[in-house]
C-alpha positions in Angstrom: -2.6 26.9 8.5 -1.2 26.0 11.9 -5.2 24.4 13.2 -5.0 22.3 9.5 -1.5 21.1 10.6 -2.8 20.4 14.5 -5.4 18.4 13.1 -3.7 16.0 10.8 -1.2 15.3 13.4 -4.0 14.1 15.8 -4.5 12.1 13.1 -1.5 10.5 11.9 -1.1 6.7 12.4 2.2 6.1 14.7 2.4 2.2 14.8 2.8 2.1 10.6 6.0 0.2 8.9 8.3 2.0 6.9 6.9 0.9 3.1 8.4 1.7 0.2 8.0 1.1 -3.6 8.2 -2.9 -4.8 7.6 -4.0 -1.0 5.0 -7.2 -1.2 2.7 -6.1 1.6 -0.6 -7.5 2.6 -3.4 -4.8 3.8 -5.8 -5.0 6.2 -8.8 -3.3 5.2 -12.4 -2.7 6.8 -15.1 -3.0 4.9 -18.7 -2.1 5.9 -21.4 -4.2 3.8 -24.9 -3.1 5.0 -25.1 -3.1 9.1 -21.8 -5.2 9.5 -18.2 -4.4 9.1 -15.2 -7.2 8.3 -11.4 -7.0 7.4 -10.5 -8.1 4.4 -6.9 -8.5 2.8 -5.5 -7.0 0.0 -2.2 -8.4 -0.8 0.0 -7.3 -3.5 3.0 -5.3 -4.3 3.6 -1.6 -4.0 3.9 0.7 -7.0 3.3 4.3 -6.3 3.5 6.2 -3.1 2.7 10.4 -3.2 2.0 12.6 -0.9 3.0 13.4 2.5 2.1 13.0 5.6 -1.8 12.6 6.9 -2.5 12.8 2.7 0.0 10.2 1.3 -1.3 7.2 -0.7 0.0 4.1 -2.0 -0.9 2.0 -4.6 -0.7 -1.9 -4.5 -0.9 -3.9 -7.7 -2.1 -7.9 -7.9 -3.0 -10.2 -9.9 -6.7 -11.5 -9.7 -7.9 -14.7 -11.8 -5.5 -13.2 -14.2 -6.3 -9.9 -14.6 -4.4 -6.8 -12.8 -6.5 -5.0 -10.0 -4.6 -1.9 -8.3 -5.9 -0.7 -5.6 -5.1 2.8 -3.4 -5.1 3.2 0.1 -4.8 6.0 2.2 -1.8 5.2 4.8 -3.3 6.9 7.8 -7.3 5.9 6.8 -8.7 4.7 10.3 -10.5 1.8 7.6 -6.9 0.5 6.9 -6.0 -1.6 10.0 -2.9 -2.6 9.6 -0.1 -3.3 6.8 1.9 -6.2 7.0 5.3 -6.3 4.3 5.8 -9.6 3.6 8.8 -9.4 1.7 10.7 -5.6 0.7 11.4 -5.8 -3.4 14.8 -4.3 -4.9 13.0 -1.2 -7.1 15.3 1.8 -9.0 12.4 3.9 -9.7 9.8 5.6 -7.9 7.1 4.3 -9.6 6.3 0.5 -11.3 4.0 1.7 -13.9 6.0 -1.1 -15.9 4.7 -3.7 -14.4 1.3 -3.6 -15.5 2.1 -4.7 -18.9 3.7 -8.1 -17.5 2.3 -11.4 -15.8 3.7 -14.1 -14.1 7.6 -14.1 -13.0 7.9 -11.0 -15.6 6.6 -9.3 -12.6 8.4 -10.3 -10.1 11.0 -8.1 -8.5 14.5 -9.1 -7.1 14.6 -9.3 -3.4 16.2 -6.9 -1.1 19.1 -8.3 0.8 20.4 -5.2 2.2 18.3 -4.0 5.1 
């Protein structure tokens, strides 16, 4: 258990901000199409994080032409480059499953003031 353990810590991202659930963040991720690789930018907001360290996920949520596309990243993925929060949402659960049934400034959250 302790190699397991040595590994995923030579893995593990250090220059990462401190995300958390209802947090509008834009993602950086690299795509490879055929021979050629570009970033491309997923912005939305946060509404599931699990897991723990080299293994934990999150899940961001947007809304695309009017339909809902989630999408979930693996924090320490060397194909995410980086994650940008553009604003942090006031959220009192852990998970914003709720949101998926509402469009427009339904799904809005509440800013947080409180840093």
């Amino acid at each position: 258990m302790e190699i397991i353990r040595q590994i995923e810590n030579e893995q593990k991202k250090d220059s990462l901000p401190a995300i958390s659930v209802g947090d509008q963040v834009k993602v950086d991720y690299r795509i490879k199409e055929g021979s050629r690789e570009r970033i491309q930018v997923f912005e939305g907001t946060i509404i599931k994080i699990q897991g723990e360290g080299v293994r934990q996920t999150f899940t961001v949520r947007r809304l695309s032409y009017g339909v809902g596309v989630e999408r979930t990243f693996l924090l320490h993925s060397p194909r995410v480059e980086d994650v940008k929060v553009i604003r942090r949402g006031k959220a009192r659960r852990a998970r914003l499953f709720y949101l998926r049934g509402r469009v427009g400034k339904a799904a809005k959250l509440r800013e947080k003031t409180d840093y």
